[in-house]
N, C-alpha and C positions, 0 to 999 in steps of 0.2 A: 725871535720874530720871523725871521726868515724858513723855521722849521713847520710853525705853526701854518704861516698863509701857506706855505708849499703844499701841507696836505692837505687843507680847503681845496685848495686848485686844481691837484692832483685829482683828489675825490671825485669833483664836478666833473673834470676830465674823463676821468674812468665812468661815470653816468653815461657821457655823451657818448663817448665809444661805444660802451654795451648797445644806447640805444641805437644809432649808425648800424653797428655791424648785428642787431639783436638776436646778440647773447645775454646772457645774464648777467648784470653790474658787478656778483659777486668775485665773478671770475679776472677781471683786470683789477680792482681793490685789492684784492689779495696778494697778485703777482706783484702787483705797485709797492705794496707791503715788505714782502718777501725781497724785492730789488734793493730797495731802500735800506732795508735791515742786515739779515741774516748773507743775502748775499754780498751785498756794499762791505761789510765787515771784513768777510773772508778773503773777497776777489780783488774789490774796487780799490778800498781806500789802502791809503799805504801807509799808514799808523793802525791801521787796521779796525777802526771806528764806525760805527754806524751815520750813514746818511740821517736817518731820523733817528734819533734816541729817546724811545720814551718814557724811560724810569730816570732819573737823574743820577749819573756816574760820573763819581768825581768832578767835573767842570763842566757836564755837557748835560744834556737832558731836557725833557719838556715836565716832566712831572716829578717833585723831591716824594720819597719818602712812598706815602702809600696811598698817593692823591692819583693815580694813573688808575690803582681800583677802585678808588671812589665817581670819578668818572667814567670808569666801564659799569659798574653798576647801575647810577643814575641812567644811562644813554641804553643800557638793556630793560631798565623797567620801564620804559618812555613807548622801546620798541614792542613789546611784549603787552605793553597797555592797548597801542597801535592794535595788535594783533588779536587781543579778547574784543576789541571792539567789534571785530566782523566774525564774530562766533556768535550767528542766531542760532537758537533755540530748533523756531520754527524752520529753520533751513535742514536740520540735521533728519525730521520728519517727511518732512517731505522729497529730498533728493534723490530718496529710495532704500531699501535694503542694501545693493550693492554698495554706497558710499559707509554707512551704519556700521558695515560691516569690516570697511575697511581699516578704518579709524579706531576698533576696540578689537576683532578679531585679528586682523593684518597689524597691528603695533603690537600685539602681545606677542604676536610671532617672531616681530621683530626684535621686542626687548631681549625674551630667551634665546633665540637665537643668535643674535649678534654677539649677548653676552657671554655664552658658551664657546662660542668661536673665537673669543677674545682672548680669552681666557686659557682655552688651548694652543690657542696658536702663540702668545704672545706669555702666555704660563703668567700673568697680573690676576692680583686679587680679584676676589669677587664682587668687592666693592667697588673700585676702579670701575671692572669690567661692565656694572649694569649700569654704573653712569654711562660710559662710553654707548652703550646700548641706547639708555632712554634720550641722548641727545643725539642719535641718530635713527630717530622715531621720524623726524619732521620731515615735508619736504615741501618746502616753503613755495606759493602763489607767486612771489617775485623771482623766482628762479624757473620756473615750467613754463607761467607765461610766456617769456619771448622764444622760448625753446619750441612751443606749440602754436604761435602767432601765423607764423606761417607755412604749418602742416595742413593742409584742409582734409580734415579728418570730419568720420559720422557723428553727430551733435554728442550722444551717450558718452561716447569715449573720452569728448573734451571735456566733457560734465562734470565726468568721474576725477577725470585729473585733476581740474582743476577745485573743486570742492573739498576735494580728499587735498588738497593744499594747503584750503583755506581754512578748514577745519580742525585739521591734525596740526597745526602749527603752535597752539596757543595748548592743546593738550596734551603735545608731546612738551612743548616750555613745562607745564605743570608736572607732568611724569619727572622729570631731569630737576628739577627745583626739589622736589619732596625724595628723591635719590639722593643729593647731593646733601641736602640737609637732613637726614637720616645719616648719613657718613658724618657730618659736620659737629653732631651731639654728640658722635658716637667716640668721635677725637682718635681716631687709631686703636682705639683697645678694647676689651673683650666688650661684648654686649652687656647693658645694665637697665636696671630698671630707671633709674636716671636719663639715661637713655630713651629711651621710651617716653619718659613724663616730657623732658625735654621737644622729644620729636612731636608727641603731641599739643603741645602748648604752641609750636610754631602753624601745624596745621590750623588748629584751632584761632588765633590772634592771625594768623592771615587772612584766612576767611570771614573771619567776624569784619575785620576792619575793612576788608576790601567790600563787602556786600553795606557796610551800615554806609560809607563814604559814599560809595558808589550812588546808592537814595537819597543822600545828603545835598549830593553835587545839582542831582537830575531834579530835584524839589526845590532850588536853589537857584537853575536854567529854567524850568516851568513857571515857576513862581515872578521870572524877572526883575528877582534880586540882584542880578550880576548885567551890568550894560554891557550891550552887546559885543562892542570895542575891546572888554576886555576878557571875553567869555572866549578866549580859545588861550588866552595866558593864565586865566585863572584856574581853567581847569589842566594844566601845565603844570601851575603851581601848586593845584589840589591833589597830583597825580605823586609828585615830590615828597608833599608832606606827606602823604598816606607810605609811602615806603619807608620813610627814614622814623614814621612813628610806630608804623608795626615792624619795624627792625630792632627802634628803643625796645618794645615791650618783650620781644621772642626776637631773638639774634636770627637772623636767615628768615624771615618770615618776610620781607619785603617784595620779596618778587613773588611771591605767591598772591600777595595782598592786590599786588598792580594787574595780574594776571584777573584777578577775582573781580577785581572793580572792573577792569575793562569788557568783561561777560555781561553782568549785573547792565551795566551804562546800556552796551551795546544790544540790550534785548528791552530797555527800555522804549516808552513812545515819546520820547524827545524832539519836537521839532528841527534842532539843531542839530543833530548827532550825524547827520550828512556832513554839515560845514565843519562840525568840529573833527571828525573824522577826515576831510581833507586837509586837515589845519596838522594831525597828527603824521598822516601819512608824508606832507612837507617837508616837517620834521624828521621823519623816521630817515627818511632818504640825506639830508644832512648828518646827521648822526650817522646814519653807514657807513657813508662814505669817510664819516671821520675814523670812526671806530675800526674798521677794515684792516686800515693801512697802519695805523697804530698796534693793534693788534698783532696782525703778521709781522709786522719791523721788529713788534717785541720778540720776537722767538730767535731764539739764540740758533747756529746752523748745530752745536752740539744736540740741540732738539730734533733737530731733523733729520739725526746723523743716529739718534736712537731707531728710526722707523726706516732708514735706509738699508734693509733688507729684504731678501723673498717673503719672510714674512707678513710682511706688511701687503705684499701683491696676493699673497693666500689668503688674509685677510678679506681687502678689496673683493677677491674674486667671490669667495663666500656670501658677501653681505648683499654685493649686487645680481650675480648667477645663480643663487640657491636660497637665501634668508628674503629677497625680496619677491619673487616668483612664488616662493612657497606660499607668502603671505597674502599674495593675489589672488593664485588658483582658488588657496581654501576657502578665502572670504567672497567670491564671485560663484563657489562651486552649487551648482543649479540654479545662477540667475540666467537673463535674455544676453547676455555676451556670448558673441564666440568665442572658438581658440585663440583666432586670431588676434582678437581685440582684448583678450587676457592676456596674451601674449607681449605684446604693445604696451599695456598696462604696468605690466613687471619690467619693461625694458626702460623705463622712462619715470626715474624715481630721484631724481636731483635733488639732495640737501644742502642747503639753503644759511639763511643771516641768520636765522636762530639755535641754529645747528653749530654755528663758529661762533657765534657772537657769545653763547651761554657756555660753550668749553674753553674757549681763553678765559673769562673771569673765574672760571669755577676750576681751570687747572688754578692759577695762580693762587687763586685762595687755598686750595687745598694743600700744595705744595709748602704757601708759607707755615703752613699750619703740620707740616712733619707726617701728610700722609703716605703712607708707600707707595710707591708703583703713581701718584699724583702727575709727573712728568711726561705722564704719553698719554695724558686726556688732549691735550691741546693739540700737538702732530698726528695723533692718531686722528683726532675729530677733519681737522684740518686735509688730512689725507684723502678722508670719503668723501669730502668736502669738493674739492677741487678735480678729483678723480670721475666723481657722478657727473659734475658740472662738464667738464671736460668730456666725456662719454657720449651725454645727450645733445650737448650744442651740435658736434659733430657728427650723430650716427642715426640722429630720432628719424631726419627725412628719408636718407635713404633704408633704413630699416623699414618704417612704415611701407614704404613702395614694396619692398623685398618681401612684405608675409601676407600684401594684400587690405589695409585698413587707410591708405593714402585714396584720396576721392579725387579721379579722374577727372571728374564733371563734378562741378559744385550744381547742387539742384535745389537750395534752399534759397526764400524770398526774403528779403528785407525792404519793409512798406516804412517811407518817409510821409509820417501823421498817420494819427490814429481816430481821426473823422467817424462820423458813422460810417460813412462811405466804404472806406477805408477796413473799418470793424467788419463787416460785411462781405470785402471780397478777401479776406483775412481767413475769417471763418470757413468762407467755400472752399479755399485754395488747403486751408489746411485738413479739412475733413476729405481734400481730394490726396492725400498723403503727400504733402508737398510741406517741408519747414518755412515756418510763417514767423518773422519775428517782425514786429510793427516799433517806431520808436516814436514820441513826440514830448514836450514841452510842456505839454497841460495835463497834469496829476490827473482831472477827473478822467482824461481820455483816456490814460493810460490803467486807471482802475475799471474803466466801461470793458476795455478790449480784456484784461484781465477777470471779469467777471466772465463773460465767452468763453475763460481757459484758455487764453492766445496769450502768447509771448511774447511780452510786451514791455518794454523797455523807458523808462523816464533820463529821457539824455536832451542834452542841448545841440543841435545839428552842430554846432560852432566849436563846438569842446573836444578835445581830444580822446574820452573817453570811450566811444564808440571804436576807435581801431583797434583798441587792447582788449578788447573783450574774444576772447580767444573760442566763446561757443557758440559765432557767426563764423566760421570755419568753415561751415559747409554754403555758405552762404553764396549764390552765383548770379544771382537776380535783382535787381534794382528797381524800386518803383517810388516816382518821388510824386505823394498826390495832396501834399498842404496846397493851404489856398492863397499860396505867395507864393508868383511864379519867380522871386527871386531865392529862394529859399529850395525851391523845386532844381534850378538850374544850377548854384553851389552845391546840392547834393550829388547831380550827375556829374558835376566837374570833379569835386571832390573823392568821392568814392567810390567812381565808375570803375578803375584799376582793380580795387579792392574786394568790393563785393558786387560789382555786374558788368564781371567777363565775359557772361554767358549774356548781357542782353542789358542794357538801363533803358528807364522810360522815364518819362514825367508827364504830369498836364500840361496841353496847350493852353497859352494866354490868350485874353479875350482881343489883345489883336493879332497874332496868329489865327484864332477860330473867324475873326471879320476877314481876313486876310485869302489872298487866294488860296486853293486848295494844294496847287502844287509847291505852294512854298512852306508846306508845314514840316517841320523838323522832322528827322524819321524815330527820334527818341518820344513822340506824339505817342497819344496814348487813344485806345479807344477807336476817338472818333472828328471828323473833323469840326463836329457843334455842339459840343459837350465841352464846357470847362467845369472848374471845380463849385461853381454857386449850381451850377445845371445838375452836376453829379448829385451835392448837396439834397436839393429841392426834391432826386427825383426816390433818391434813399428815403426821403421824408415821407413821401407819398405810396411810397410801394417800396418797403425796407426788407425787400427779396431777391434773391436770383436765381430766374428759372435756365431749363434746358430745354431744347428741343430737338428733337430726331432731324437730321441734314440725308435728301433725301439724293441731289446730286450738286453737282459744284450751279447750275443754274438756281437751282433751291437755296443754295447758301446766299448766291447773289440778291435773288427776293428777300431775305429775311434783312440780310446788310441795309437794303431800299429799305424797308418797312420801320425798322428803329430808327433810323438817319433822318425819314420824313416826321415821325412823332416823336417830340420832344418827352414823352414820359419814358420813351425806352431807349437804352444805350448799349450796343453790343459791347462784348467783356473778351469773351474768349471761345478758343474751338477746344474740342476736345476729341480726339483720335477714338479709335475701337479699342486700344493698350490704355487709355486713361493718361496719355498724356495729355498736358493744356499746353497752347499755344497763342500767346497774346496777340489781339487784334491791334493792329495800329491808325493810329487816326488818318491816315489814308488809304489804310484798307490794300498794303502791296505784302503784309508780312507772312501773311498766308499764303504756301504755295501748293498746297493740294489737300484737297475737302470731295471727300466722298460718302458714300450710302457707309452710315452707320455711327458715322463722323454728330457729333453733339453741337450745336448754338446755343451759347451760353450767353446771358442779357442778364438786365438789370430792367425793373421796372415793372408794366401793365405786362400782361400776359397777352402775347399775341392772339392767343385764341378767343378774348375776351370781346374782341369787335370784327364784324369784315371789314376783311381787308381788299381793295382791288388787285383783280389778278394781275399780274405783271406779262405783258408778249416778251 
């Protein structure tokens, strides 16, 4: 009992550190693991025993017999479900060549190459070796994110990482599954046609079942056969059976099967696949944490005392200084990236929970099963594992500074609501080469600004999802323009640190705007008699934003008087002779120097459209 809540606790623990100090959770799981176990063993205890024991030895253990792999299995197809979940289709088309490329061209480089290098250096079969390869293909979204959270790098760069995370994750599990189980038919002995029929019958019964279950499930959620109460356990339990039934049919075909359903699901139009998808990810994160520390405890130090050599550092140095750069350069060679930011690319390749999580079950399995050389999938995986992890936590920020792709000034906007309004000065700012990402609440608004081709985002200001999103990075601007000044004032409180260092704003309330002039906040927006129903009304009526030539700082004054007096036009912004903008603020002090050539940028009737009296 004591062993069990210990690594609940532990787990959760190690969550919260990572996020505290944001690193990546795998990295204290692991050590927690390793403390527990292999170290506690040799150092600690003085009968010489493991802290956690998790195969049952003689009188102690959490798991008899071959219940520890039954459990690593279940908690890998659950995770790996998790993970086809977020492998859209539509995303791998659109995110560009460079990502396309990284994913098929960049992991083939890595399979041969790492498994070449394995192989030499460590003289293991070649079976071993291309497992060891294909599970270190991935490099897992929960491992770079906190690593990149707070690098403010150029959007492209975080794009790529982080895409090339989310995407290669569930396709490098797939490479490392159909490896493993190609070795698994094969049982240690020469090649057969048995073989073969074998390997294919597990390709074929995972895919089948994972794709017919997968429509089964999602016609089943559609249809609202399943009450909603129990639609994130039943498909839990629907995830379960499909592995242990295409496991009945074709031995090893289970994780392929979960891999296959979670694609299938995940590129459906499910209305729930958001919720069910937070309901997994939940999960996933308890199961890590359990899995981790278990996992690592189980490794005996004899295991670790196999890879405690220079080998093992030639290794390393291989996989991260030459096998992953090469994979970079080739697959990026003639896109829009610099050196630099290829460079940065290759240095910043962290493997991840699927990377460990799929070589502890699959050493174990193979090792009981009498493969050779089976014994250094686990420490070796484990190696690059904590190695990468350990490299980027520590070296990503100040490398980026060091080759030049670390952004001094963050210059990119993020608009709280996605209003017309809002849509609008979105559209301008971004066609003025300025990163625009808008976020709000209301689906339709968020598909209006996305028809535009604006960056736009369906987040709840209240949720925590917005700080993790690692490609507001560049992000330095703040403008909170819903039409709830208390919604408006949480966002400046809240994310002024984060993403508007360079400047937060919001609309004035309608009694700010009745309110004297001198007492309007300096984070006012605009103007001092425009709030957000006035913005509203005047988008409705005139849903443009002109410019006009500033012909001295007295001329900028007149046009200031001209909008302030008529309620259909609202000044916005200056614009310099270099195309910078410079937000006007609702008392009109933010501006410090407006000359001939200089732009007046408005919202509304076109001044030239009425006379206007000249101003002494």
């Amino acid at each position: 009992m004591l062993a069990l809540a210990g690594i609940v606790i532990l787990g959760i623990l190690a969550q919260w550190v990572a996020w505290k100090l944001k690193i990546p959770a795998i990295l204290p799981l692991i050590l927690i693991g390793l403390l527990v176990g292999p170290v506690a063993s040799e150092y600690l205890s003085a009968d010489g025993t493991k802290w956690i024991q998790p195969i049952w030895d003689g009188n102690e253990g959490l798991f008899p017999g071959e219940s520890l792999f039954y459990f690593v299995s279940l908690a890998i197809s659950i995770i790996l479900f998790e993970g086809g979940l977020t492998l859209k289709l539509g995303e791998i088309k659109n995110v560009g060549p460079i990502i396309t490329k990284l994913i098929t061209i960049g992991s083939l480089v890595t399979f041969f190459g790492a498994a070449i290098a394995a192989h030499y250096v460590f003289y293991l079969s070649w079976e071993i070796c291309f497992l060891f390869a294909a599970l270190i293909i991935v490099t897992g979204p929960t491992v770079i994110t906190p690593i990149l959270r707070n690098i403010p790098l150029k959007k492209d760069v975080s794009a790529v990482l982080k895409w090339e995370g989310i995407l290669i994750d569930p396709i490098g599990a797939l490479v490392a599954v159909l490896v493993f189980e190609f070795i698994s038919v094969e049982a240690g002995g020469e090649f057969t046609k048995t073989a073969l029929i074998e390997f294919g019958k597990i390709v074929l019964f995972g895919s089948t079942f994972g794709f017919t279950f997968a429509h089964a499930l999602n016609f089943s959620i559609n249809k609202k056969l399943i009450p909603h109460y129990l639609l994130n356990v039943f498909a839990l339990a629907a995830v379960l059976g499909v592995f242990v039934l295409s496991d009945v049919f074709a031995h090893e075909s289970g994780l392929l099967a979960v891999v296959v359903m979670g694609m299938v699901l995940g590129n459906s139009k499910s209305p729930y696949l958001k919720e069910l998808l937070y309901f997994k990810e939940s999960l996933s994160v308890l199961l890590i944490s359990i899995l981790f520390i278990l996992l690592a405890a189980n490794i005996n130090i004899d295991d670790l005392f196999l890879i405690y050599n220079w080998n093992a550092v030639i290794l390393f140095a291989l996989v991260v200084f030459l096998i992953r750069p090469l994979g970079v350069f080739i697959s990026t060679h003639k896109s829009t990236l610099k050196f630099n930011e290829k460079l940065f690319i290759s240095w910043v390749g962290p493997r991840g929970i699927v990377a460990a999580g799929i070589a502890s079950l699959f050493g174990l399995t193979l090792a009981k099963k009498g493969i050779v050389d089976a014994q250094y999938i686990t420490p070796l995986v484990f190696m690059i594992v904590l190695g990468t992890v350990l490299l980027n936590a520590t070296t990503a920020r100040p490398f980026a500074k060091l080759i030049g792709v670390f952004l001094v000034r963050s210059e990119g906007i993020l608009i709280v609501g996605a209003s017309q309004f809002s849509r609008l000065i979105g559209r301008y700012l971004e066609d003025n080469g300025r990163h625009v990402v808008l976020i709000d609440s209301n689906q339709t608004n968020i598909k209006l600004a996305q028809e535009l081709d604006l960056e736009a985002i369906n987040v709840d200001i209240y949720s925590d999802t917005l700080e993790d999103n690692i490609e507001l990075n560049d992000v330095g601007f703040l403008m909170a323009l819903t039409g709830s000044a208390d919604i408006n004032k949480y966002a400046i409180s809240k994310f002024q640190a984060q993403f508007g260092e360079n400047g937060s704003f919001r609309l004035i309330t309608v009694e700010e705007m009745n309110g004297p002039e001198e007492n309007t906040p300096k984070e006012g927006l605009f103007s001092h008699t425009d709030d957000f129903i006035q913005l509203t009304e005047v988008a409705r009526k005139y849903p443009k934003i002109h410019e006009i030539e500033i012909k001295d700082r007295a001329h900028y004054e007149e046009l200031i008087e001209i909008t302030n007096a008529d309620p259909d036009r609202i000044p916005l912004l200056v614009k310099d002779k270099r195309g910078v903008l410079e937000i006007i603020s609702s008392y009109n002090k933010a501006i410090s120097k407006v000359e001939k050539g200089y732009k007046f940028v408005y919202l509304g009737k076109r001044i030239n459209e009425i006379k206007t009296p000249k101003l002494n």
